[in-house]
VODREN-975328 format. One record per residue (C-alpha): residue number from 1; residue in three letters; x, y, z. Coordinates in pm, 1 decimal, always signed. Each point is the difference from the previous one (the first is absolute). Layout:
BEGIN
   pos   code          X          Y          Z
   NUM    ALA          X          Y          Z
...
This chain:
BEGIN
   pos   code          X          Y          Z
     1    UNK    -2374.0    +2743.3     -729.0
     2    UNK     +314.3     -130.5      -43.3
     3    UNK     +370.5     +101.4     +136.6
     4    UNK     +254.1     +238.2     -230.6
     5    UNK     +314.2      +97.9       +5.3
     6    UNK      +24.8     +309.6     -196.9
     7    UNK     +303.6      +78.9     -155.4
     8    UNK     +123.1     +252.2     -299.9
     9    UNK     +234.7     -117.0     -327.8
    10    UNK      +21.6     +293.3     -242.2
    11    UNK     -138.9     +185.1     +181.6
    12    UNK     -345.6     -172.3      +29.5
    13    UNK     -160.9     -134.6     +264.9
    14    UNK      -69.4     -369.0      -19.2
    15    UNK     -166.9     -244.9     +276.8
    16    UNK     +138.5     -291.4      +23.4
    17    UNK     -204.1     -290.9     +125.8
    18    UNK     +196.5      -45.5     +385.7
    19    UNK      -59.2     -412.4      -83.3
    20    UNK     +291.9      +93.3     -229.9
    21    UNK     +217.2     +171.0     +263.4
    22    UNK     +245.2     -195.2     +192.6
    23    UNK     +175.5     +311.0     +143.9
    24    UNK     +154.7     +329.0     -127.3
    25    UNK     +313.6      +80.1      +10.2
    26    UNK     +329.5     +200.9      -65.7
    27    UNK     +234.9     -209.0     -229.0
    28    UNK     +354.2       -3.2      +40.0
    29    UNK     +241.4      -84.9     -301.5
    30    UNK     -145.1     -113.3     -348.1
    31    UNK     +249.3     -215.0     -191.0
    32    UNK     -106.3       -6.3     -411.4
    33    UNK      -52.6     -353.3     -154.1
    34    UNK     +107.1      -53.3     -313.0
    35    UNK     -242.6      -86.4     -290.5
    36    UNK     -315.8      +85.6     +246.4
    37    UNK     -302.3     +109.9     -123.6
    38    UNK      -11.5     +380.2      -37.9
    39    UNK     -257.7       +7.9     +278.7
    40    UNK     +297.6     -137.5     +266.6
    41    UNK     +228.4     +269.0     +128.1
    42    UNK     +183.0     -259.1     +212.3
    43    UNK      +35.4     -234.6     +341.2
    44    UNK      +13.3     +111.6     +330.2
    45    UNK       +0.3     -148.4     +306.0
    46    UNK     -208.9      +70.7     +292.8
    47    UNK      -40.7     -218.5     +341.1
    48    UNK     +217.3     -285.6     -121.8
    49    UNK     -202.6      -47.0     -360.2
    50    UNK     +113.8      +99.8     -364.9
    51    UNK     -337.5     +165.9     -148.3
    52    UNK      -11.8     +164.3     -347.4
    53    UNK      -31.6     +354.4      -45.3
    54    UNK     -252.9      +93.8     -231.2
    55    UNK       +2.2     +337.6     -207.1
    56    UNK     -351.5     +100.0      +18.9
    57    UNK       -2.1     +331.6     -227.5
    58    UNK     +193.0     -253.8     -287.3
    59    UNK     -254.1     -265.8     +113.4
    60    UNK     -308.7     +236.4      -87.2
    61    UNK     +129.5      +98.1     -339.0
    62    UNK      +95.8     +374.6     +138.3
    63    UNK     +330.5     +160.6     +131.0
    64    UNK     +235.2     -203.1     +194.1
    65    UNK      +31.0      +46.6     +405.5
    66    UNK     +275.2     +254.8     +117.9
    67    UNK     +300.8     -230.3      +75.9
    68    UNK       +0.4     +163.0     +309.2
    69    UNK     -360.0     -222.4      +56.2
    70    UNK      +54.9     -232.8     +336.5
    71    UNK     -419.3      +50.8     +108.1
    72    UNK     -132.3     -366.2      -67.6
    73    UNK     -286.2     -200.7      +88.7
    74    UNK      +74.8     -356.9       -2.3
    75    UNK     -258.6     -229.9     -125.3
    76    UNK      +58.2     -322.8      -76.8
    77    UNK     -130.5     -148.3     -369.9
    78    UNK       -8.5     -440.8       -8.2
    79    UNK     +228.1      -60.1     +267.3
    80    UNK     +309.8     +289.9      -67.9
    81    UNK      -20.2     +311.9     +161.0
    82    UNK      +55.3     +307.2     -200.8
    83    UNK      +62.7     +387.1     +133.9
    84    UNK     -223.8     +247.8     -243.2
    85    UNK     +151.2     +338.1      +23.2
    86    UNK     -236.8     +250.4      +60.3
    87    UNK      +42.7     +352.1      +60.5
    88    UNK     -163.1      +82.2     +324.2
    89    UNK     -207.0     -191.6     +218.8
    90    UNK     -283.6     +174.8     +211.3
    91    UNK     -263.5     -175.6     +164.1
    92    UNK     -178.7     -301.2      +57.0
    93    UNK     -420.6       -1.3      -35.5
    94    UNK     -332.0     -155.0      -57.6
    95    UNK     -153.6      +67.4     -346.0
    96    UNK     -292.9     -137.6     -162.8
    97    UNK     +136.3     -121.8     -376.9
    98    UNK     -160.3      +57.6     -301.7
    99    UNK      +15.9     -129.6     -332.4
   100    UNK     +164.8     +260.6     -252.8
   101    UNK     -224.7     +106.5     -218.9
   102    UNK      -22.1     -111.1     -364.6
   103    UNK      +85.8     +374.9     -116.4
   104    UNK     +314.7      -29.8     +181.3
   105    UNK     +295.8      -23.6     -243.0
   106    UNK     +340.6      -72.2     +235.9
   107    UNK     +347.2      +21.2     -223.4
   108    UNK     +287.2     -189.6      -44.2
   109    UNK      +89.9     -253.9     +341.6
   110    UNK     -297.3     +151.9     +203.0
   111    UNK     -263.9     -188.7     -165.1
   112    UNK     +139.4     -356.6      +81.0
   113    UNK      +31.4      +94.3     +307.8
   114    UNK     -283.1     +247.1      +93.5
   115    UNK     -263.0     -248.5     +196.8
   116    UNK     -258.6     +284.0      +68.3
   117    UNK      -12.5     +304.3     +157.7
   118    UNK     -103.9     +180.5     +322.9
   119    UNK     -102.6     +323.3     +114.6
   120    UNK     +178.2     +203.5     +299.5
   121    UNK     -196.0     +294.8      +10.9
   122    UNK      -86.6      +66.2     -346.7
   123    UNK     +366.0      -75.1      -98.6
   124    UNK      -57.2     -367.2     -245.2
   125    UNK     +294.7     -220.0     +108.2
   126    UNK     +130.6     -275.7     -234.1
   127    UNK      -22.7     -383.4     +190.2
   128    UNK     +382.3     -114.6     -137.4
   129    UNK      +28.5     -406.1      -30.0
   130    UNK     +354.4      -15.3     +130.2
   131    UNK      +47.4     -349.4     -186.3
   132    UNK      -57.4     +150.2     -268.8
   133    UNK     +337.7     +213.3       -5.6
   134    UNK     +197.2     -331.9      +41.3
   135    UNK     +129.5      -76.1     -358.6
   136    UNK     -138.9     -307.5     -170.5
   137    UNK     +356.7     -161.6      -50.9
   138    UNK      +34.5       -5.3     +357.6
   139    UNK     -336.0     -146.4      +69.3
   140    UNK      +83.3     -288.6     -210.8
   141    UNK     +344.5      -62.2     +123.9
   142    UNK     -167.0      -45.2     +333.0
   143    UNK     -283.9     -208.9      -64.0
């Protein structure tokens, strides 16, 4: 069994693997960068640290978050820390992964970053690789 924190974007629940999770929180301002990846909806500070702001609906190939979107879970991705906006939090509980099945066809962003799934009462959760949300331009430029 292994620890989840389950959270919803798009109105799915997702688990997210808690050796992911640095905290949760509420973000303050967002300030746009030019030129950023799609992906980025900005910088924000939060205790003392600049973190980028990651879009996760544009991230996944779907609708954009609200602008109104502060709910984050901070994760941190080869050494930076990014906030992925989420739309709700709920939870945090032991699951047993499993593998998703070969019949399983996941669209646009979700199947780069779908890991597996699990099962909370009948209801098949996705597993969601939170690295995997980080654009690759930024993953270079901090290698």
């Amino acid at each position: 069994m292994e620890l989840f924190l389950i959270a919803h974007i798009a109105g799915r629940g997702v688990a997210i693997p808690t050796e992911q999770v640095e905290s949760v929180v509420d973000l303050g301002d967002v300030v746009a960068v030019p030129r950023a990846a799609a992906s980025v909806r900005g910088l924000s500070a939060l205790r003392s640290r600049v973190m980028t702001v990651i879009d996760t609906g544009t991230a996944l190939g779907i609708e954009p978050m609200p602008a109104s979107s502060r709910r984050a879970v901070i994760t941190r991705v080869e050494g930076h820390h990014y906030a992925v906006l989420v739309d709700s939090l709920e939870d945090v509980a032991h699951f047993e992964p499993l593998p998703l099945s070969s019949g399983l066809a996941l669209d646009r962003g979700w199947s780069g970053a779908g890991k597996g799934l699990v099962d909370r009462d009948g209801d098949p959760l996705l597993i969601l690789d939170l690295s995997a949300l980080v654009p690759s331009a930024i993953k270079a430029l901090a290698a």
